[in-house]
C-alpha positions in Angstrom: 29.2 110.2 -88.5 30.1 112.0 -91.8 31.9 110.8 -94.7 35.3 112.2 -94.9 34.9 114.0 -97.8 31.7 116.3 -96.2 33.9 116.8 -93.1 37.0 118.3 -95.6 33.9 120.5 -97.1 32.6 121.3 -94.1 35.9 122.0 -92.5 37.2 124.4 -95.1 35.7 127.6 -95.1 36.6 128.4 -98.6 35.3 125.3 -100.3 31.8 125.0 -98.6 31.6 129.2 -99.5 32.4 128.9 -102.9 30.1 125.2 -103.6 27.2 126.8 -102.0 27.7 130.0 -104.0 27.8 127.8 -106.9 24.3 126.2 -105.7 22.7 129.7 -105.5 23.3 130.9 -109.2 21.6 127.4 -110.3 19.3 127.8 -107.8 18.5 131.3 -108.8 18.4 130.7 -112.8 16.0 128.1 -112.6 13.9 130.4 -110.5 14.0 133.2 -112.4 12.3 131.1 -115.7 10.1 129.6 -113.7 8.6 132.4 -112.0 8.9 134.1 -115.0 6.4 131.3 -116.9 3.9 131.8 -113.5 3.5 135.6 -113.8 2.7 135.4 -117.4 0.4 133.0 -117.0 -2.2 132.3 -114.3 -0.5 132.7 -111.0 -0.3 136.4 -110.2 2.9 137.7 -108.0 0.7 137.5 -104.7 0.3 134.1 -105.5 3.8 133.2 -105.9 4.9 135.0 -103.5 2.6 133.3 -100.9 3.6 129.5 -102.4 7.1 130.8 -102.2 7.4 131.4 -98.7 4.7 129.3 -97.4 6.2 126.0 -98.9 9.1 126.5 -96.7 7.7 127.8 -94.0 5.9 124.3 -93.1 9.8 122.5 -92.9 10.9 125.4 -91.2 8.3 125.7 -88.5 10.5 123.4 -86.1 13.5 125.5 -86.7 11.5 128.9 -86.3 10.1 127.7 -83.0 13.6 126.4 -81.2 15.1 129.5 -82.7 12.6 132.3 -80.7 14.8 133.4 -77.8 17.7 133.8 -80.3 15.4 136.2 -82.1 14.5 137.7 -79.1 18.2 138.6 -78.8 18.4 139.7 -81.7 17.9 143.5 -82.4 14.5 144.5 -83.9 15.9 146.5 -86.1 17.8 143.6 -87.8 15.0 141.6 -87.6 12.8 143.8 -89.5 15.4 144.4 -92.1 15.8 140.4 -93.1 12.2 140.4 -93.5 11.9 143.1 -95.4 15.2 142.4 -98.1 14.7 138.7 -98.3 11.4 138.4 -97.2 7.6 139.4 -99.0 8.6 143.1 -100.4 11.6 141.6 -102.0 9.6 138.8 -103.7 6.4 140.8 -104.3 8.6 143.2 -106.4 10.8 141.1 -108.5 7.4 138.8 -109.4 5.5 141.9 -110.4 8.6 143.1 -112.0 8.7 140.0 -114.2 5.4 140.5 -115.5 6.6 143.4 -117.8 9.7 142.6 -118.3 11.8 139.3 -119.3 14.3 136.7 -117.2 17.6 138.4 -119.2 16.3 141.8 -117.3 15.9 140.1 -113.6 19.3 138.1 -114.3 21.1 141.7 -114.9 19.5 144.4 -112.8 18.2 142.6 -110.1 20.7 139.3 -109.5 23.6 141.0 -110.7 23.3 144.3 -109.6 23.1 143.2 -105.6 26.9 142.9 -105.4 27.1 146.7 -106.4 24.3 147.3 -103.7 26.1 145.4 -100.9 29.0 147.4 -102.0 27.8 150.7 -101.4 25.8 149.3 -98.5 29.1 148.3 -97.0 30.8 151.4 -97.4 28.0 154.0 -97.0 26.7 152.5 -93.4 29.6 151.0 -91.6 32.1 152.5 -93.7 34.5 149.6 -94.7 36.9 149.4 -97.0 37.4 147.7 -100.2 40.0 146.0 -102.0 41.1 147.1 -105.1 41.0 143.9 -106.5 37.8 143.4 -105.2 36.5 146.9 -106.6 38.3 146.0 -110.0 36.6 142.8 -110.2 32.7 144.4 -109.7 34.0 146.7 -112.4 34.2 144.0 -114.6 31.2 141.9 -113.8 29.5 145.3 -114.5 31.2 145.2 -117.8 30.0 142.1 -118.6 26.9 142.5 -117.7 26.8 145.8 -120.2 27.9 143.3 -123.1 25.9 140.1 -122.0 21.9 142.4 -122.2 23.0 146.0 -123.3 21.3 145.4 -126.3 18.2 144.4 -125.1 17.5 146.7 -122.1 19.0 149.8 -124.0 18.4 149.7 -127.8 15.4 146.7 -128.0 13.2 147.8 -124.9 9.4 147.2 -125.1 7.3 149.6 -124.0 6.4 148.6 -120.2 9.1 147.0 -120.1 11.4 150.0 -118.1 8.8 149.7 -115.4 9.9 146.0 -114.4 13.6 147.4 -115.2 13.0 149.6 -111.7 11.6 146.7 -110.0 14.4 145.0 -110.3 16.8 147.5 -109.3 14.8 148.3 -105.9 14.4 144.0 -105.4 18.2 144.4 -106.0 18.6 147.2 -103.3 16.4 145.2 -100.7 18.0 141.9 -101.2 21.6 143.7 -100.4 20.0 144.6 -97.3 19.2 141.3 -96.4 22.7 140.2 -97.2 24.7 142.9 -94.9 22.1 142.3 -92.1 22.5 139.1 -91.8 26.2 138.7 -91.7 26.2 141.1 -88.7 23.0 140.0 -87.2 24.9 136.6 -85.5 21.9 134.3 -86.3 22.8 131.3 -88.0 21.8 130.4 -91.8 18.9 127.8 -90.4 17.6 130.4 -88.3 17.7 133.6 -90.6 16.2 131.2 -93.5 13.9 129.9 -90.9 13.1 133.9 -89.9 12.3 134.9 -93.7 10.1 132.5 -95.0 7.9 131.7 -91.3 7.7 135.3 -90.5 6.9 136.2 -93.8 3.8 133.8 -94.0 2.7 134.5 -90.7 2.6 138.3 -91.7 1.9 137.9 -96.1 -1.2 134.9 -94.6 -3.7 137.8 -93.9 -2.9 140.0 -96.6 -3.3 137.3 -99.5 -6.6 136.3 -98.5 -8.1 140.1 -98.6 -6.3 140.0 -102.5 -8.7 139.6 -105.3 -8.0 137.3 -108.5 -6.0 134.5 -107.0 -4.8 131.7 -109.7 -3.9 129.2 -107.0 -7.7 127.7 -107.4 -8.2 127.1 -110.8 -4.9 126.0 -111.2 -3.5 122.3 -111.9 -2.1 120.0 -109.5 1.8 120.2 -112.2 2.0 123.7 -112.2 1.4 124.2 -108.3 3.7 121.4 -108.1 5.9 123.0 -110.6 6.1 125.9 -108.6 6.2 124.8 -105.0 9.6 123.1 -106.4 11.2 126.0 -107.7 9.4 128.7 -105.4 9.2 127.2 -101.6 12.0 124.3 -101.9 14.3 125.7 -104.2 14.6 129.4 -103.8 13.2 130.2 -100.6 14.5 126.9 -98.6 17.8 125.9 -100.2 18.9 129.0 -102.3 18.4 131.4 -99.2 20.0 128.5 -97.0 22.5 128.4 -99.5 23.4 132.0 -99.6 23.6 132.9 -95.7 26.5 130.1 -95.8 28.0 131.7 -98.5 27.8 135.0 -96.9 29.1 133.3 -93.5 31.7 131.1 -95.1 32.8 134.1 -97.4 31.6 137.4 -96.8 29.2 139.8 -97.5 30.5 141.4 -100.6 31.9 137.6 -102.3 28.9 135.8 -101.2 27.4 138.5 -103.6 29.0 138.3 -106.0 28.3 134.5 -107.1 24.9 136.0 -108.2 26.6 136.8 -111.1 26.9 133.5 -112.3 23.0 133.9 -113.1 23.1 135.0 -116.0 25.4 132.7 -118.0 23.5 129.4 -116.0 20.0 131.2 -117.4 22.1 131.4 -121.0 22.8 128.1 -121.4 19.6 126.8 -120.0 17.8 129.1 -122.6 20.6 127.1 -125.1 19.4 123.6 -123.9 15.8 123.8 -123.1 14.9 126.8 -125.2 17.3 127.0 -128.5 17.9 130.4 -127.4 21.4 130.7 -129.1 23.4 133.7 -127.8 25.4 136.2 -129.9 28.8 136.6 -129.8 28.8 139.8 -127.9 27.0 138.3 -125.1 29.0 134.8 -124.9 32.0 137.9 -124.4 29.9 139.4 -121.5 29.8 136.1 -119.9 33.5 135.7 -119.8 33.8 138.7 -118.3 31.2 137.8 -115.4 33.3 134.9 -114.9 36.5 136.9 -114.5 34.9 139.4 -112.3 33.4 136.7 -110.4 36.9 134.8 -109.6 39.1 138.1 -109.1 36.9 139.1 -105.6 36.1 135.7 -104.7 39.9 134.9 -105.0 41.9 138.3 -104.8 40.0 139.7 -101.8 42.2 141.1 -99.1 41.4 141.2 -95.5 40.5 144.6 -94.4 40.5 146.2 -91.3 37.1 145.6 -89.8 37.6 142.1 -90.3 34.2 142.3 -92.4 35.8 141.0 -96.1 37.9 138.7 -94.1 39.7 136.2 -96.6 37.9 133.1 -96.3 40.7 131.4 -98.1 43.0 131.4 -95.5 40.5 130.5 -92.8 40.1 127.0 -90.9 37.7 125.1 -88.4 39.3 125.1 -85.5 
């Protein structure tokens, strides 16, 4: 039996959206520094991408295999989308991305953008409507994202570095994808977590061994470690986990949003493991992340399709 207290989390749609959206942009940050550190080192992005989704694959086989005639059910359509926004084009391209260009790019273009994607997603495909609270509060994350890297990715950029700028943007896109397709997809967050990272080693397998110039032999025992942490069990078992209940408990569009927490959790870990000290003009960026982030988590209004339902006022039966 569960302890009270995971019973009131689990029970309240609100609370177990918003803590597990919370998990994500930690999740996500430490992800981001340490794939980051692999590409520019001796772990190429095929590598990565095959420890990321390999890792969690091996807990997930169970799951994968009890959950077959509910993908069966499920259209193929929506199938192939999940694999291909969450799964090995999505990872492939924000890896190579990172190997031209640094973490503060990935936390902006790629993490925070996918809100705005999801966004236009929502209201391009199945035509839904927005808030304007909601649509005022991506305006400001926007704004603060302007603020927190402007300087950097518009005045200070390296050459190569526009290349991995793309990257991210397209990773962004595809994510979004993921994110949309799942919520209306019906599978549960085990078994579209269980979808990605199986179906994406069963299908990536093949393709890595054909790939010349894998690091994954001469490198140590700590930084394969180090990576099948942060790659398979962090981001591709428990952040992805993470985010379809999110996106289930909250919405498409709010679930989203969280990622926009990334970038002040990457700041202050750059403040406490790398005395990277920010300037005032980005500390002002990350206030206004934080506003954007509360004002569609917590002014969202239900909208006719149901789709950004308030998850505030909703309850276990």
């Amino acid at each position: 039996m569960r302890p009270a207290f995971l019973r009131r989390l689990t029970g309240n749609d609100a609370l177990a959206g918003i803590a597990a959206g919370l998990a994500v942009a930690v999740i996500t940050a430490i992800w981001s520094v340490a794939t980051r550190f692999a590409v520019t080192t001796s772990l190429p992005p095929h590598d990565v991408t095959l420890i990321r989704f390999s890792v969690a694959a091996f807990f997930l086989w169970p799951v994968f295999l009890g959950s077959l005639r509910r993908y069966r059910q499920t259209r193929p359509a929506a199938l192939l989308l999940m694999l291909g926004g969450a799964g090995v084009p999505f990872m492939w391209t924000a890896a190579t991305g990172l190997t031209c260009a640094p973490v503060t790019h990935i936390a902006t273009l790629m993490i925070v953008m996918m809100p705005i994607f999801v966004t236009l997603i929502s209201w391009l495909v199945f035509r839904e409507t927005l808030a304007g609270r909601q649509l005022a509060g991506v305006a400001t994350v926007v704004a603060g994202v302007v603020l927190i890297s402007g300087s950097s990715l518009f005045l200070n950029r390296q050459a190569g570095e526009w290349v991995g700028d793309l990257m991210f943007l397209g990773a962004s896109c595809l994510f979004a994808t993921f994110t949309v397709t799942q919520r209306r997809s019906g599978l549960t967050p085990w078994q579209a977590t269980a979808l990605v990272n199986v179906g994406s080693t069963i299908l990536f397998l093949p393709v890595h061994l054909a790939l010349p110039n894998s690091g994954i032999p001469n490198a140590s025992l700590q930084e394969l470690a180090i990576q099948a942490l942060a790659q398979g069990i962090g981001m591709a078992l428990l952040g992805l986990y993470f985010y379809t209940v999110a996106v289930g408990r909250l919405g498409a569009q709010r679930a989203a949003i969280f990622l926009a927490l990334v970038p002040p959790f990457s700041t202050v870990l750059g403040m406490v493991f790398l005395d990277e000290q920010p300037s005032a003009i980005a500390l002002g960026g990350i206030v206004l992340v934080m506003v954007g982030v509360f004002a569609v988590v917590f002014c969202a209004r239900q909208n006719g399709n149901g789709m950004v339902e308030s998850a505030l006022q909703r309850r276990h039966g």
